[in-house]
C-alpha positions in Angstrom: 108.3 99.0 72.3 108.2 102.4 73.9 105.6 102.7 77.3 103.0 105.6 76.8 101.4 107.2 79.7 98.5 109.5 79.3 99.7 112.4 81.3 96.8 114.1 82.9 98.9 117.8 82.3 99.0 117.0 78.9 95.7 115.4 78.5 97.6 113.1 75.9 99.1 110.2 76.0 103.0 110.8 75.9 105.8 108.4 75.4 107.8 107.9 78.4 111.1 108.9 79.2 112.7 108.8 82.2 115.4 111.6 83.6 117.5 108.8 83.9 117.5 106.0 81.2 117.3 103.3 83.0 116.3 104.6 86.5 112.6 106.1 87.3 111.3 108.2 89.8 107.8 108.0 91.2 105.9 109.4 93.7 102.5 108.6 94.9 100.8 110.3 97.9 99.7 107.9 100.6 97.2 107.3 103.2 96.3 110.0 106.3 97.1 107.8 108.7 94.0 108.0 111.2 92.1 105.1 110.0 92.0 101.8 107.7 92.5 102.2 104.3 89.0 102.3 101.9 88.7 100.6 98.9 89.0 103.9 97.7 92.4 104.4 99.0 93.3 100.7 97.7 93.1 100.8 94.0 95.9 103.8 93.4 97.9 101.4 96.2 97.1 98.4 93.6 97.3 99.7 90.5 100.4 102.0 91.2 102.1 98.6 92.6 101.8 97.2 89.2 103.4 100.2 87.5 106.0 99.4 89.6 106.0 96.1 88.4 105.8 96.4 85.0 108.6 99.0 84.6 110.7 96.7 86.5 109.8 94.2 84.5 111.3 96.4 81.5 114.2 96.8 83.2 114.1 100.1 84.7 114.9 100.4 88.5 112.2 101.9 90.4 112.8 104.6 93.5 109.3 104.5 94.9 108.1 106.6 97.3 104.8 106.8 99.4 104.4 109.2 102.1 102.5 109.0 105.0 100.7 111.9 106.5 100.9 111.3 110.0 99.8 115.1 111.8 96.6 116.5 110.6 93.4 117.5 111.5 91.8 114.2 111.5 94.6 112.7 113.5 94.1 115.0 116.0 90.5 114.9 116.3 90.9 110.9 116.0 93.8 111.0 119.1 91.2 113.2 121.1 88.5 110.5 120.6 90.5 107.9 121.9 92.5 109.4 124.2 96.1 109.0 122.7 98.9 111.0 121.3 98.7 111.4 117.5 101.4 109.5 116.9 100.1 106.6 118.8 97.1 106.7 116.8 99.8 107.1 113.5 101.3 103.9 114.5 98.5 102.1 115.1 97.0 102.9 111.5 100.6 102.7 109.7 100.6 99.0 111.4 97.6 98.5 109.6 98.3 99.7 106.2 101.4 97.3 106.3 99.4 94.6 106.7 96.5 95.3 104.1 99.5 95.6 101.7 100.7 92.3 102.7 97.4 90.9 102.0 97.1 92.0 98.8 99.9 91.5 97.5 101.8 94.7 97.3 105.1 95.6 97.4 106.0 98.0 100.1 107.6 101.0 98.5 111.1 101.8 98.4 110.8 104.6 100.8 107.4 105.7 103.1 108.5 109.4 104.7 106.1 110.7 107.4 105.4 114.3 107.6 106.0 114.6 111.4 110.0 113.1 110.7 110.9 116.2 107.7 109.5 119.1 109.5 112.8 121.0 109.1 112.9 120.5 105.0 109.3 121.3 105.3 110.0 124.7 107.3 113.2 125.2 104.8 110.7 124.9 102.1 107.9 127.1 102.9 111.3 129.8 104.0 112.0 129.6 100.6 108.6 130.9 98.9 108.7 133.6 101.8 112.0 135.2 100.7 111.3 134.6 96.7 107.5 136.4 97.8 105.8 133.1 96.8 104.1 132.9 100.4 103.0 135.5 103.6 102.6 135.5 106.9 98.9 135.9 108.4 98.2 136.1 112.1 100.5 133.0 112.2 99.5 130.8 109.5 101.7 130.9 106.2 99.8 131.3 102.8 100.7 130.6 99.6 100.4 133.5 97.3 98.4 132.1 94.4 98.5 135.4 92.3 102.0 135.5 91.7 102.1 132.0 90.0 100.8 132.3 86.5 100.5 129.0 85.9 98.1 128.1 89.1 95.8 125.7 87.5 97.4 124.4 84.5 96.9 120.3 86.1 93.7 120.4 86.7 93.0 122.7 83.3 90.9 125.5 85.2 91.8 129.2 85.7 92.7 131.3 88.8 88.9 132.6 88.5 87.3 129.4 88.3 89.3 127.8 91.8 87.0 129.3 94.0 86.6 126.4 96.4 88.3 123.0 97.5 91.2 124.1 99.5 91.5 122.2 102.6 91.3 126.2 104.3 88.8 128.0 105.3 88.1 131.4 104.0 88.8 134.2 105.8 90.3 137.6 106.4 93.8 136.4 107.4 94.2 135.3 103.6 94.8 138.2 100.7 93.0 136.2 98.1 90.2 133.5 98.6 92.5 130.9 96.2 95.7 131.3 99.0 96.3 128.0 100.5 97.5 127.3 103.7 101.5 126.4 104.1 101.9 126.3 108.0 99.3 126.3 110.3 99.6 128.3 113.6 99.5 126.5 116.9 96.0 125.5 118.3 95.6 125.3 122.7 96.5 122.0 122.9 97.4 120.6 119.8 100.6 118.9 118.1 103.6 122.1 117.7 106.7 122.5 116.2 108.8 125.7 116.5 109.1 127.6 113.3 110.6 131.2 112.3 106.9 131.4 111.6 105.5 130.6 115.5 104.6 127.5 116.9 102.4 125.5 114.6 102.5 122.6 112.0 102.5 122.0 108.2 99.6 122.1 106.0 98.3 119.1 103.9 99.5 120.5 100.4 103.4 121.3 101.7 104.3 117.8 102.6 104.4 116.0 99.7 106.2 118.8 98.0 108.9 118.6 100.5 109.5 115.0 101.2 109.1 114.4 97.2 112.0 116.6 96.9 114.1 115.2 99.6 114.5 111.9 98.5 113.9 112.1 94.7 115.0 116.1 93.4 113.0 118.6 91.7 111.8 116.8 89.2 109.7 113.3 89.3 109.8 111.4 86.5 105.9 110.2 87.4 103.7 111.8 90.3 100.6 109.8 90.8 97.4 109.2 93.1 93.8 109.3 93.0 91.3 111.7 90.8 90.0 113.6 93.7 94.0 114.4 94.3 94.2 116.3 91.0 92.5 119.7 92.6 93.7 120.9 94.7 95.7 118.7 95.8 98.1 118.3 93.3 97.3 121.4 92.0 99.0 122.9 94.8 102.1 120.8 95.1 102.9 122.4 91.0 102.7 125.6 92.2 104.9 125.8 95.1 107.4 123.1 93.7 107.6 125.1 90.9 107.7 128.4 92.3 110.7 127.2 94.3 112.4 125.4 92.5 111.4 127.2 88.7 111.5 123.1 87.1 108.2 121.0 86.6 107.5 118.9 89.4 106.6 116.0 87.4 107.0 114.9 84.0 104.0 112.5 84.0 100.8 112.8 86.0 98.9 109.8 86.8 95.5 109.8 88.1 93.0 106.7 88.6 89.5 106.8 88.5 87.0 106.9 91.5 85.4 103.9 93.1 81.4 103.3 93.0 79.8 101.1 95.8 76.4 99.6 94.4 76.1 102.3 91.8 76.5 104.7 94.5 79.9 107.5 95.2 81.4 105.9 98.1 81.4 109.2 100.7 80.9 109.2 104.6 77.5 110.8 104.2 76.5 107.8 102.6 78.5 105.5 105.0 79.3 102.8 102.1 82.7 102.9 102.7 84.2 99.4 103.1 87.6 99.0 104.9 90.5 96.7 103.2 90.7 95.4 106.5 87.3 94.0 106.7 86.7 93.4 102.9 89.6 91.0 102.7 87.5 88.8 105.6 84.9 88.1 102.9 87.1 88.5 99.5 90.0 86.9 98.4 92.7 89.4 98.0 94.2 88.4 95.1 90.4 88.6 93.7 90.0 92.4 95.1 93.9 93.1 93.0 91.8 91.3 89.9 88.3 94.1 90.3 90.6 97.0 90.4 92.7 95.9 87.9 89.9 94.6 85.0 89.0 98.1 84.5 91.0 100.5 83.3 93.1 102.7 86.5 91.4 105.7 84.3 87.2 104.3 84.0 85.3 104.8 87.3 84.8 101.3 88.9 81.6 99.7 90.4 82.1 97.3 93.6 79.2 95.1 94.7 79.1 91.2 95.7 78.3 90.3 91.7 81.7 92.0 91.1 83.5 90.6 93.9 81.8 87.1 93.0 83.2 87.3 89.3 86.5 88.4 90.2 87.3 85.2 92.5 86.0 82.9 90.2 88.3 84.7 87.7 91.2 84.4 89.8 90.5 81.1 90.6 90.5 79.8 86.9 94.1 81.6 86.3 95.5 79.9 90.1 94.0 76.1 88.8 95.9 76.6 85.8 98.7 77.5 87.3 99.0 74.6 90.3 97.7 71.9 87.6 100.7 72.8 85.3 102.6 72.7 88.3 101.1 69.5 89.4 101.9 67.6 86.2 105.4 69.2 86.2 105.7 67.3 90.0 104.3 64.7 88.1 107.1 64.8 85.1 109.9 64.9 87.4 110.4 69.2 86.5 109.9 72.9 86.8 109.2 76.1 85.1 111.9 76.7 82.2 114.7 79.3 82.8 113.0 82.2 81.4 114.7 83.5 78.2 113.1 87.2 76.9 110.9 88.5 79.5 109.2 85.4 80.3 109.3 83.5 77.5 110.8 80.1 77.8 111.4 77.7 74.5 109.0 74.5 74.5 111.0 72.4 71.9 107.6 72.9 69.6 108.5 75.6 66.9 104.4 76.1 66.2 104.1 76.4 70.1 106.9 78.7 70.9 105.1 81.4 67.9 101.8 80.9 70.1 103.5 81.7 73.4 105.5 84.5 71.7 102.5 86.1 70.4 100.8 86.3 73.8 103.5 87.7 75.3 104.0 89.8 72.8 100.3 91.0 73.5 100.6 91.2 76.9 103.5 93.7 76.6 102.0 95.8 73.9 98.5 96.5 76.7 100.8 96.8 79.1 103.1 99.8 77.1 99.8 101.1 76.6 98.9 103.7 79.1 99.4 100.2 81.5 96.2 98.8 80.3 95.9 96.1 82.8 92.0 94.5 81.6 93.4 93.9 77.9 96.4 92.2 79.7 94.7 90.2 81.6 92.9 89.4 78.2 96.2 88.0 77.4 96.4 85.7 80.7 93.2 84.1 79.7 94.5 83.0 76.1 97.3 81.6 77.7 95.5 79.5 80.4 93.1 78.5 77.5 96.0 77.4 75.4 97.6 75.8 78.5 94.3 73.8 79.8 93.9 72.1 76.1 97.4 71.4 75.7 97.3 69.4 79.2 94.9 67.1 77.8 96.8 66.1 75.4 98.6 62.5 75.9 101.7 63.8 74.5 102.3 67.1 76.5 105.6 67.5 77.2 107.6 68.8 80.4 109.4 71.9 78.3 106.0 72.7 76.6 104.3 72.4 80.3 107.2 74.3 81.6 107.0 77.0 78.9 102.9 77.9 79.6 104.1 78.2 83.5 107.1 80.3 82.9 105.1 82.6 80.8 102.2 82.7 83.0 104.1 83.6 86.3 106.4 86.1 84.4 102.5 87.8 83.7 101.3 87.4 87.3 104.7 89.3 88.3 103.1 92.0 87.2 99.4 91.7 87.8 99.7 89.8 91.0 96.5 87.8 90.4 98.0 84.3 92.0 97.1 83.6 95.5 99.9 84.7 98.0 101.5 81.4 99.3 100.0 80.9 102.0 96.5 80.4 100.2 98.2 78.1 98.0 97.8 75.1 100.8 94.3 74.0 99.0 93.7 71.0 96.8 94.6 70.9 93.1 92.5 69.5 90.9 93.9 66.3 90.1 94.1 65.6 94.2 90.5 66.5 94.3 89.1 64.2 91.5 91.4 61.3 93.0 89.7 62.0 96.8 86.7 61.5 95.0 87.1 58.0 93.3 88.6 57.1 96.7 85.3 58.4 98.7 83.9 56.3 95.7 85.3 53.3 96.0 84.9 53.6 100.0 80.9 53.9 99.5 80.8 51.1 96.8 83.0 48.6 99.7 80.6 50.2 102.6 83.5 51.8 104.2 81.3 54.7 105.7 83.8 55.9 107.8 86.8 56.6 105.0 83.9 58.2 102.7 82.7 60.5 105.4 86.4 61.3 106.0 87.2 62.2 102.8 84.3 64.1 102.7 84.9 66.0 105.5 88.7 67.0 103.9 87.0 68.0 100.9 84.4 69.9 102.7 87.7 71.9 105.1 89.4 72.7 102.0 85.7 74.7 101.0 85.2 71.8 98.2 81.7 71.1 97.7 80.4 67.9 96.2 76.7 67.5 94.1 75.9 64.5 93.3 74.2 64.4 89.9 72.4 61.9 87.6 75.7 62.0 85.3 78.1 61.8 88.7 79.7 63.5 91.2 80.6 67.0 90.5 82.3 69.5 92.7 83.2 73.1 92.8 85.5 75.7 94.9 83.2 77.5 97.4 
């Protein structure tokens, strides 16, 4: 079955084919590195992750790259606050992405270029608009001459007239045309330099990308994504003097996900709701935060508050109990997941079975060719733990039919990442938590205090909490 994307140049939903059969190209622009990443800035890093993911999972080999933007105005202002070089201050924040990716599960990407290691392809570049008459000199800043490309807002769908603000510039008289963006910025007292044919100075925001996308994956991208608020004029920008350069689209496919509410409210600085990955991940699991941005469609706005984050870890948590029970009674049996035959699905030696499991991976596959629509595949995780928990209480499950629901399930988590990383894994499954019990049980009922308030005190390290009822002892995950 053929993936379709909905291409944001388009405004349709196209089927995709790469340059390359087999091979795909993608860019996504990454984080200014002056700070910790947002929420914000974590669901394209999430949700792009899993495009990777998924493609590979169709067999395509992914080139991936993610730049960083390591020289800019907030990097400067942020080295002057703290007294340090930029580049200090880049490696401290490019330190810190690493690790929020670690923690939630991403994949790093194939290749992460920083602006401040391609300024000569970057000064090649914007010598190229200048002799073709794409770009001009001004009082040493270089502009880019939006007038002479006739298709200057054909991404974002809005004509030359209507772009009358949003460039990261400021207007003024150095610039023929108010809709001329900035290409190279002419030295500041005391800022970060590099020589140029243009004067001492460094690149603007909208140059980068376009040069490092073209160093390391050619004119053309098979997909070019990032965030909505990228799309103008960001994005924008990077068409226009690709294209104007080079005379071939960009990109084939455009991929933009939607914004991210806090309590009903834009997340902005004015507001100051932002919430770092860094702190968030104190508080949420990670693999829970992966399961909020990825239960909405990458297109829909999302809406983050504690109700949200409380629904997505108990979410998460009834896919990873699935998964370490089935893996508990496979211990138990003596066996492991099945080889995997057809993307994940493994046979179970029961015919009526192996059509069930089929089907839901079949489903699975279709949301997932589907403009990558990650909540209806999840959809299709949840019929499969609910098919996996009844068929573990039956008293004839077998190992290849236990084997066959894990195989398929972790061939699904490949993609969506939703099982906690290994190292939260070291908790207590199920069946060892009902077995602490009857021993705390049997302890109390002999008088042996001590073993009961030991037990309890494992149950209570491992954040199991225990409620004694009229009907029992129950317990739930904190």
């Amino acid at each position: 079955m053929t993936v379709m994307i909905y291409n944001t140049l388009s405004r349709e939903k196209e089927a995709f084919k790469p340059l390359e059969p087999g091979k795909v190209n993608m860019y996504v622009c990454g984080p200014t590195v002056y700070d910790y990443i947002h929420i914000g800035n974590a669901r394209p890093v999430i949700f792009f992750d899993v495009v990777r993911r998924y493609l590979e999972d169709a067999g395509h080999e992914v080139k991936y790259v993610v730049n960083f933007t390591d020289v800019d105005d907030k990097l400067i202002r942020k080295a002057e606050q703290l007294e340090l070089t930029v580049q200090e201050v880049a490696e401290t924040y490019i330190k810190a992405f690493y690790d929020d990716l670690d923690s939630l599960g991403v994949r790093k990407a194939t290749i992460n270029p920083r602006v401040t290691e391609h300024i000569p392809q970057i000064i090649a570049f914007i010598q190229g608009l200048i002799d073709t008459g794409y770009a001009y000199e001004s009082e040493g800043d270089v502009y880019f001459r939006t007038s002479k490309f006739a298709d200057y807002g054909k991404l974002s769908h809005q004509n030359l007239d209507e772009l009358q603000f949003g460039i990261r510039i400021e207007v003024g008289e150095r610039k023929e045309n108010q809709q001329d963006f900035v290409l190279w910025k002419g030295a500041k007292p005391g800022e970060i330099k590099w020589e140029s044919p243009f004067g001492d100075g460094r690149p603007g925001w909208h140059i980068e990308c376009s040069a490092m996308a073209r160093e390391y994956l050619g004119d053309t991208l098979d997909i070019h994504g990032g965030g909505h608020d990228l799309q103008f004029p960001h994005h924008e920008c990077e068409v226009a003097q690709s294209e104007a350069l080079t005379g071939k689209p960009l990109a084939n496919y455009w991929m933009h996900n939607g914004y991210i509410h806090i309590n009903n409210e834009k997340m902005s600085k004015s507001l100051g709701n932002g919430i770092s990955v860094h702190e968030l991940v104190k508080r949420v699991k990670p693999n829970a935060i992966r399961y909020f941005m990825l239960a909405t469609h990458y297109r829909s706005p999302l809406n983050f508050s504690d109700d949200t984050a409380a629904q997505a870890e108990n979410s998460v948590e009834r896919i990873a109990n699935c998964a370490a029970n089935l893996k508990h009674r496979l211990s138990a049996l003596g066996a492991e997941a099945a080889a995997a035959g057809v993307r994940g699905v493994a046979p179970s030696g029961d015919a009526a079975l192996d059509e069930r499991l089929g089907e839901i991976s079949g489903q699975f596959n279709a949301k997932m060719n589907d403009d990558f629509n990650t909540p209806d595949a999840i959809t299709a995780v949840f019929e499969l733990v609910t098919e996996a928990n009844q068929y573990m209480n039956r008293a004839d499950a077998s190992k290849e039919a236990l084997a066959a629901f894990l195989t398929l399930l972790e061939r699904m988590d490949a993609v969506l990442g939703l099982l906690p990383v290994q190292a939260e894994e070291e908790g207590l499954l199920d069946a060892e938590i009902e077995d602490l019990i009857v021993q705390r049980t049997e302890a109390r009922k002999s008088k042996n205090w001590a073993r009961a308030d030991e037990i309890r005190d494992i149950l209570t390290e491992k954040n199991i909490v225990l409620e004694d009822t009229p009907q029992g002892i129950r317990w739930r995950r904190k």
